[in-house]
N, C-alpha and C positions, 0 to 999 in steps of 0.2 A: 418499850425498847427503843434504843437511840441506834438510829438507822445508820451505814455509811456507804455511799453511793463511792464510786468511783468509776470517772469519766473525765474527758479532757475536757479542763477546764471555759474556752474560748470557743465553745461550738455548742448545739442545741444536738445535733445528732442522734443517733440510736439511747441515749442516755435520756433523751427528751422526754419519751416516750417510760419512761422510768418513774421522769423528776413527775409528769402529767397525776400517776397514779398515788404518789407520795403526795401531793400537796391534795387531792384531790378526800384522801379518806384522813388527812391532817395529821399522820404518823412525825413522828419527829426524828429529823434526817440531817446530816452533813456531809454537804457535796466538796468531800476531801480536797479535790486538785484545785478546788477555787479557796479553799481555806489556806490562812498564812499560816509561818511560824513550823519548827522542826517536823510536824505533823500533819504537815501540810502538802499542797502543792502537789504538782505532776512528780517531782522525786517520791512521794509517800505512794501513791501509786502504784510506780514503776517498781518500788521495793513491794511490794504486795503483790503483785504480776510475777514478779521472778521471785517468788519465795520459793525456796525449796523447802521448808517444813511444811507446804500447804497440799493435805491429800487428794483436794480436788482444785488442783488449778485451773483457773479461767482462762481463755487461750486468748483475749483483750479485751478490752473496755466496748461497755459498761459490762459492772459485776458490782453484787451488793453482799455487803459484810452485814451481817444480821446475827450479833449473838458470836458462837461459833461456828455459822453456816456462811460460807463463799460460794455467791448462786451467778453463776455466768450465764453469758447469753438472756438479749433483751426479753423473748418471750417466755424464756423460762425462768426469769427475776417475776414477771407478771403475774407467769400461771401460780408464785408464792405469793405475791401479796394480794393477789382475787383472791384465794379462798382464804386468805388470814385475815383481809379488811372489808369483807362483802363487796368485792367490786368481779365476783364472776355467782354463778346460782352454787348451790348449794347438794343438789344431783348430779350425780358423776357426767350423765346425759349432758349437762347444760356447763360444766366446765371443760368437758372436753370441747363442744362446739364452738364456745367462748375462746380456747384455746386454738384450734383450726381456727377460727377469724383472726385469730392474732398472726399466725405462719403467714396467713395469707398475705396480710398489711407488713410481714417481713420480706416477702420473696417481692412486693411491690417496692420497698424502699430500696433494693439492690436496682432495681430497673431505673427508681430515679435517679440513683446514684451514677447510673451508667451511663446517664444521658450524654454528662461532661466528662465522662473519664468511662470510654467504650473500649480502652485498647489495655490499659496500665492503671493501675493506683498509684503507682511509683513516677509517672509521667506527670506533668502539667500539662494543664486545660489545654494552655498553647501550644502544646507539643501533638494535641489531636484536633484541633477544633475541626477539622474536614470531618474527621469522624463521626464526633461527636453530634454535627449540625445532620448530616446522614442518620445518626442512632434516634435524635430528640425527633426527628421529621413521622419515623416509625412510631415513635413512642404518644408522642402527642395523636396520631392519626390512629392508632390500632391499641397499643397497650394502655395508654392509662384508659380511655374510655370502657378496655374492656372490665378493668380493675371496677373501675368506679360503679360502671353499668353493675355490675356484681352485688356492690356494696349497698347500689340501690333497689335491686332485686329483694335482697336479703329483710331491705326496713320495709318491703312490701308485704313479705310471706312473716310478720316478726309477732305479729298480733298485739304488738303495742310501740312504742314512741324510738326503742333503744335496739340496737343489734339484733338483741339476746329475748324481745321481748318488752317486758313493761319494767327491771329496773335496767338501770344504767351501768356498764361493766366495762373494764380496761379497755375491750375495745373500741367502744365508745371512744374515749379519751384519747384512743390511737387517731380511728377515721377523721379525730376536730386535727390530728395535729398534718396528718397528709392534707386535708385541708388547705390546713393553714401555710403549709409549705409549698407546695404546689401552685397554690397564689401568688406567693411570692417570688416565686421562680421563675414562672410561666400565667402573669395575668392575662396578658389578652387570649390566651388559649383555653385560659381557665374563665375564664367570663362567657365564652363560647359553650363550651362543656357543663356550665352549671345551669343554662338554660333546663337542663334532659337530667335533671338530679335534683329533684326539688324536696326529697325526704333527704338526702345528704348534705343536703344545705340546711334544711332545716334542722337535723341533729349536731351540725357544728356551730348552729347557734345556739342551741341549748346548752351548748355542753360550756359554751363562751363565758353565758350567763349564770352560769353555777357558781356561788357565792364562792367558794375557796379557788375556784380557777380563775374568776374574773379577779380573783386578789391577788392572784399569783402572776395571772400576765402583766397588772398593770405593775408590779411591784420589780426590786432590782435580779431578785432572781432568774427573773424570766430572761435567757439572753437572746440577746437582734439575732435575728437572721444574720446570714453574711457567707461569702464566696470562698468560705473555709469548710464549712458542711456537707450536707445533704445537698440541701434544696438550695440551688445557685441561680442567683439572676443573672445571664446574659444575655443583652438583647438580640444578639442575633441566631438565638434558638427558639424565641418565643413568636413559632409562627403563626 
């Protein structure tokens, strides 16, 4: 099946976390809003977003068109392609936990999200940045550690290398990418913080080193970070 992602083109965001599990079990996909020509682009999107012949509308991006299924919402595009490409267990037990780990890595990405925009989405960074240096000051000192503290609890009780255990599953894939963002946003905080995370660190290397995601990062799909996402470098939050 020929996959078709839809997300904004110019940004890694909650769609990342999509593209992570796509390239990961090598399905074969087309991330619409980056594709040219009439069937392309953020207008083909926009027209699949406000369709009204579509019985289950997504209420925004990401959403993935599979077939004749439109699956909204990041964690529950996942919880369909874990048990369709083995990237969750195979016992209801062990997908639904798989599934709770993903909520969780969702209600953390709204926190990072909050760091630079604590007051509006609608607002610019610069329209709060007193805020926001007050929100990231909390976040870096109490929230993410508690997050991460969590995630490294979890590879302690896991009884093997991965989340879930001994194989490797979406959320896997999630934790490399909070990782990897988080770094980027907030290095010197996060070079502090991975000292006390030495199974979280060591599962986002593995996951680095995974043949189809080391081909995917170093390749043109994977796009840059940048101060349109998620995960925003500003230096005067990274304390």
């Amino acid at each position: 099946m020929l996959y078709e992602l839809y997300y904004w083109p110019t940004i890694q965001g909650r769609g990342e976390f999509v593209r992570l599990a796509l390239e990961e079990c090598g399905a074969k996909y087309v991330d619409v809003a980056r594709k040219s020509g009439k069937k392309g682009g953020v207008p083909a999107m926009m027209t699949l977003l406000g369709g009204k012949r579509i019985k289950c509308p997504p209420f925004a991006p990401p959403f993935l068109k599979a077939g004749k299924l439109v699956i909204g919402q990041t964690a529950n595009i996942l919880l369909f392609l874990g048990a369709r490409h083995g990237l969750a267990p195979r016992n209801e037990a062990g997908r639904l936990w798989t599934h709770a780990l993903q909520l969780t890595i969702v209600d953390f990405v709204v926190e990072v999200h909050d760091t630079h925009h604590p007051i509006a989405s609608g607002l610019y960074y610069e329209d709060q940045r007193r805020e926001a240096k007050l929100r990231t000051t909390d976040f870096l000192k109490n929230r993410a550690p508690k997050y991460l503290g969590y995630f490294e609890r979890v590879l302690g009780q896991s009884g093997g290398a991965w989340l879930v255990g001994g194989r490797l599953t979406y959320a896997d894939l999630s934790l490399f990418q909070i990782v990897e963002g988080l770094r980027y946003a907030f290095p010197k905080a996060m070079k502090r913080m991975e000292r006390k995370l030495p199974r979280v660190v060591a599962l986002h290397d593995r996951v680095a080193k995974r043949p189809r995601i080391a081909a995917y990062l170093a390749s043109e799909r994977r796009i840059a970070f940048n101060e349109q996402g998620i995960f925003r470098q500003y230096e005067e939050l990274d304390g």
